[in-house]
DOBA-947651 format. One record per atom (N, C-alpha, C): residue in one letter; x, y, z negated. Coordinates in steps of 0.1 Angstrom, whole numbers, plus 2048, in hexadecimal, padded with zeros to 3 digits. Layout:
<pts>
AXYZ ...
</pts>
This chain:
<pts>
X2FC14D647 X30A14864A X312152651 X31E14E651 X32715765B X32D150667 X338155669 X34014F676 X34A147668 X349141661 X354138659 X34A13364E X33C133654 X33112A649 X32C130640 X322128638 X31A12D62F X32412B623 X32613661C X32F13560D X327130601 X31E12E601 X3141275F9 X3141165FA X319113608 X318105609 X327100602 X3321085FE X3411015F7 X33D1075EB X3370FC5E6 X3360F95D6 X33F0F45D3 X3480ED5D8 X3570E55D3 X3660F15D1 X3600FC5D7 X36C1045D7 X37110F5CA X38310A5C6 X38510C5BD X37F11C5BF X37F1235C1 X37B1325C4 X36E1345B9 X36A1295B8 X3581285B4 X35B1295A7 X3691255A4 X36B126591 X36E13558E X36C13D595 X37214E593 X363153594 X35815159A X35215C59F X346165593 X34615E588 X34016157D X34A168574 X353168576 X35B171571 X35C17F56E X360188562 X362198562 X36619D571 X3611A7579 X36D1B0585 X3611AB590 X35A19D590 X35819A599 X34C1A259A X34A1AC5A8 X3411B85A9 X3391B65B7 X3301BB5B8 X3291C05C2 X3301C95CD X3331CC5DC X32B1C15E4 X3351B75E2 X3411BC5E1 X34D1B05E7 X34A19F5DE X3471A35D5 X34C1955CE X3581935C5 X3581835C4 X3641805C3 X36F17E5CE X37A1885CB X38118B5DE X39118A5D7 X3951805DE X3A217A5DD X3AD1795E6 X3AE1865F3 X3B1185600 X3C417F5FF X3CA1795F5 X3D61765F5 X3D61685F2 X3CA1615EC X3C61575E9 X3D11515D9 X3D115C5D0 X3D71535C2 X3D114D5BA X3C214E5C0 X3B91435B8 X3B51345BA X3B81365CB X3B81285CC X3BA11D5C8 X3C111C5C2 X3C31125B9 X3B810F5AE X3AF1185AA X3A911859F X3AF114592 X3BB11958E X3C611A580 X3BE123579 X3B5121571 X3AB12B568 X3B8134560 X3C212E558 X3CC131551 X3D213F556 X3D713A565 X3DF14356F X3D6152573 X3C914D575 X3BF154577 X3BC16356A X3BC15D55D X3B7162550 X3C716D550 X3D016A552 X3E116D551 X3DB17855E X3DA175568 X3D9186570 X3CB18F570 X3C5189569 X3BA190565 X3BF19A55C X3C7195551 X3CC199547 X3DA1A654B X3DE1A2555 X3EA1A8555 X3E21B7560 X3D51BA56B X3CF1BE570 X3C61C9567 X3C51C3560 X3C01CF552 X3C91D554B X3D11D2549 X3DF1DB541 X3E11E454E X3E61DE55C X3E71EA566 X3DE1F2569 X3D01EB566 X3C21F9569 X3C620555B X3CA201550 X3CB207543 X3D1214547 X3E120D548 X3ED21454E X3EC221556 X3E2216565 X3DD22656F X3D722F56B X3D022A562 X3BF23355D X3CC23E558 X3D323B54C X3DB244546 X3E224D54D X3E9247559 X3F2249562 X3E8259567 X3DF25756D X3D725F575 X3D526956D X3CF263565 X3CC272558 X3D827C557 X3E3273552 X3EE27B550 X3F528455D X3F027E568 X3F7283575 X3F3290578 X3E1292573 X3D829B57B X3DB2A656C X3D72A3562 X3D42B1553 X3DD2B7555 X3F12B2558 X3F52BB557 X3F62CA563 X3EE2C456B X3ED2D1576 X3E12DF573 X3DD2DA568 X3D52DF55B X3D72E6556 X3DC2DE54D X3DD2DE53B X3EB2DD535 X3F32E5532 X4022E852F X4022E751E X4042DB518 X40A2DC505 X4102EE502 X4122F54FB X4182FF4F8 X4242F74EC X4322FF4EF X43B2FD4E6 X4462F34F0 X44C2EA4E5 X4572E64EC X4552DA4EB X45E2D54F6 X4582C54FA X46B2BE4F3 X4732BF4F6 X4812C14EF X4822D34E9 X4822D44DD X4872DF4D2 X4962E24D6 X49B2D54D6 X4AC2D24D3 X4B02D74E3 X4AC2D34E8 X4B02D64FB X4AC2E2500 X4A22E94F7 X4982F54FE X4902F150A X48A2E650B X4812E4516 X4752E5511 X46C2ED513 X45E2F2514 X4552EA51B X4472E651B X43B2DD51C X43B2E452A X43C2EF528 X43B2FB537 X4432FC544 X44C2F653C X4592F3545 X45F2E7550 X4542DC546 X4542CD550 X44B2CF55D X4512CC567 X4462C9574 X43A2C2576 X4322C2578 X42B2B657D X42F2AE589 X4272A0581 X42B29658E X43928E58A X43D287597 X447282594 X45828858C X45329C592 X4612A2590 X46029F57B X45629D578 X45929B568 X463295567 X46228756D X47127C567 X47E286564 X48028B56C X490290569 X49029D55F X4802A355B X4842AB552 X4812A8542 X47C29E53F X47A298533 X48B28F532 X48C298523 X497292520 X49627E51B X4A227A520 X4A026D51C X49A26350D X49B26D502 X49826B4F5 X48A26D4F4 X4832734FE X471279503 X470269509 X477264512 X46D256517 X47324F512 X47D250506 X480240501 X47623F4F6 X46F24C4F0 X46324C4E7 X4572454ED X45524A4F9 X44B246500 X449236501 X45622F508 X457223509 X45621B4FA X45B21E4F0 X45A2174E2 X44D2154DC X4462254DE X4362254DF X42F2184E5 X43221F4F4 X42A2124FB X42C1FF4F6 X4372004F5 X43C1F24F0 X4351EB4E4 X4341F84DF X42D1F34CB X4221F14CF X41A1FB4D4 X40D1F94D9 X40B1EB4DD X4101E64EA X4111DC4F1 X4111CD4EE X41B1D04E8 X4201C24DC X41C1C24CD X4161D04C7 X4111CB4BC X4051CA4BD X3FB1D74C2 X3EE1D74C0 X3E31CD4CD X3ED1D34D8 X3E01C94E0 X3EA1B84E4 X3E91B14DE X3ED1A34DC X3E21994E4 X3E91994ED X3DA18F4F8 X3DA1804E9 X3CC17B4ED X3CE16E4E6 X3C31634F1 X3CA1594F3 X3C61514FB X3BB14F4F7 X3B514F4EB X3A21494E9 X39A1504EC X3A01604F1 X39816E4F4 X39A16F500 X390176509 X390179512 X39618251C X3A0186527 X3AB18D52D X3A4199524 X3AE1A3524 X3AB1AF518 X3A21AC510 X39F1A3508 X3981A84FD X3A31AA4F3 X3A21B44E9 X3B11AF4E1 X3A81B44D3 X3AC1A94CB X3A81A74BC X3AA1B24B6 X3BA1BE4B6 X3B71C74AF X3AC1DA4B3 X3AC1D84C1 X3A31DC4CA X3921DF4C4 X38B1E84C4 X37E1EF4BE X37B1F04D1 X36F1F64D0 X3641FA4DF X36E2004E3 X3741FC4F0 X3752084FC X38B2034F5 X3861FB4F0 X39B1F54ED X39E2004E4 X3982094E3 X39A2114D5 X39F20D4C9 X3A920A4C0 X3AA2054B5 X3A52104A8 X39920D4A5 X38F21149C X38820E494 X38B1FD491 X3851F148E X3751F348C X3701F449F X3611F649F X35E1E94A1 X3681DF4A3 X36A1CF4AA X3601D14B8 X3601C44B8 X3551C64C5 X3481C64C8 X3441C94D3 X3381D14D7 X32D1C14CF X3251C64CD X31A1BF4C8 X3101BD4D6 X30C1C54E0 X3061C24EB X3101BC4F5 X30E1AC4F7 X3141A8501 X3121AD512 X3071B1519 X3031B4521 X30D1C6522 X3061CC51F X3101D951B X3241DA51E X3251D0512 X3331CD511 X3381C6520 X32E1C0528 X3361B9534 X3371C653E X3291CB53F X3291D7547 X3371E3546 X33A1E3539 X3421F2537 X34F1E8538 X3561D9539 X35C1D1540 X35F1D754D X3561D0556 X3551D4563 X3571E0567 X34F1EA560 X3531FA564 X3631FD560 X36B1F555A X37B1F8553 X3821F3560 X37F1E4560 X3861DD571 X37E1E757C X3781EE57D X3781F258A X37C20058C X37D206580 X38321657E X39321357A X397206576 X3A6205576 X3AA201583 X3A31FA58C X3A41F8599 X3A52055A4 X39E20E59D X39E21B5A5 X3A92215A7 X3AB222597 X3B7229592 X3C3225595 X3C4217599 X3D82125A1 X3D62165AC X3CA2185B1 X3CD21C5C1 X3D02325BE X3C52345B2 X3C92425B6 X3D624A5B5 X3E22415A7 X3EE2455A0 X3F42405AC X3F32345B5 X3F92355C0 X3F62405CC X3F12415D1 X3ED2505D9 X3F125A5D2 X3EF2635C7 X3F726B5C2 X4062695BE X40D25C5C1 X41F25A5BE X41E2625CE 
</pts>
């Protein structure tokens, strides 16, 4: 027990309908310190699960993209028409203002198609699983992992390395 009881003895607590859940890890648990589970809304629940893996995706990408180009420079031209060179953009935040606007309105149409055509949440599936999605959300039509055990683990390893990742793209903004 603790100084607030044995947590084994509130078997009644909606809490208890999350803890079998994807994310829920070693040591913490299932840890809800704003309390939006309380309620136990499985629906509400499955909706920020869902919407927590698109942001781990996001950062994972985010991060990648933050760190290679302090690297790794494309050669050639990033605008032809403008003369702006791959070599030329800053890293970091100073990119925004040198990518011409026609560069992230591609970006955003991209992301969009992606978003709304290929990964299509469907309520009989599970938060990210997405129907047109192969191993690892790859669309490669490998479908899905055939080891369930495996497939939860490399789950868990996605929530806790997308979890890393919002904290790391935030520290590097």
């Amino acid at each position: 027990g603790s100084a607030w009881g044995d947590w084994a003895l509130y078997t009644d607590s909606p809490l208890r309908a999350f803890e079998g859940e994807l994310g829920v890890q070693a040591p913490v648990g299932f840890w809800d310190p704003a309390g939006f589970t309380k309620d136990g809304d499985v629906d509400a629940f499955k909706r920020r699960r869902e919407v927590e893996l698109k942001h781990g995706r996001v950062s994972m990408f985010a991060t990648i993209g933050y760190l290679v180009p302090e690297y790794v420079k494309f050669p050639g031209f990033i605008s032809p028409s403008l003369g702006v060179k791959f070599s030329d953009v800053p890293n970091g935040l100073a990119a925004i203002s040198k990518v011409p606007a026609l560069g992230w309105a591609q970006w955003f149409v991209f992301c969009g198609l992606v978003d709304f055509g290929l990964y299509r949440a469907d309520p009989s599936r599970g938060p990210g699983d997405y129907e047109q999605a192969g191993i690892l959300g790859v669309p490669n039509a490998s479908g899905p992992m055939a080891d369930s055990e495996g497939r939860r683990r490399k789950l868990n390893a996605e929530l806790a390395n997308g979890r890393l990742a919002m904290v790391a793209i935030m520290g590097m903004l």
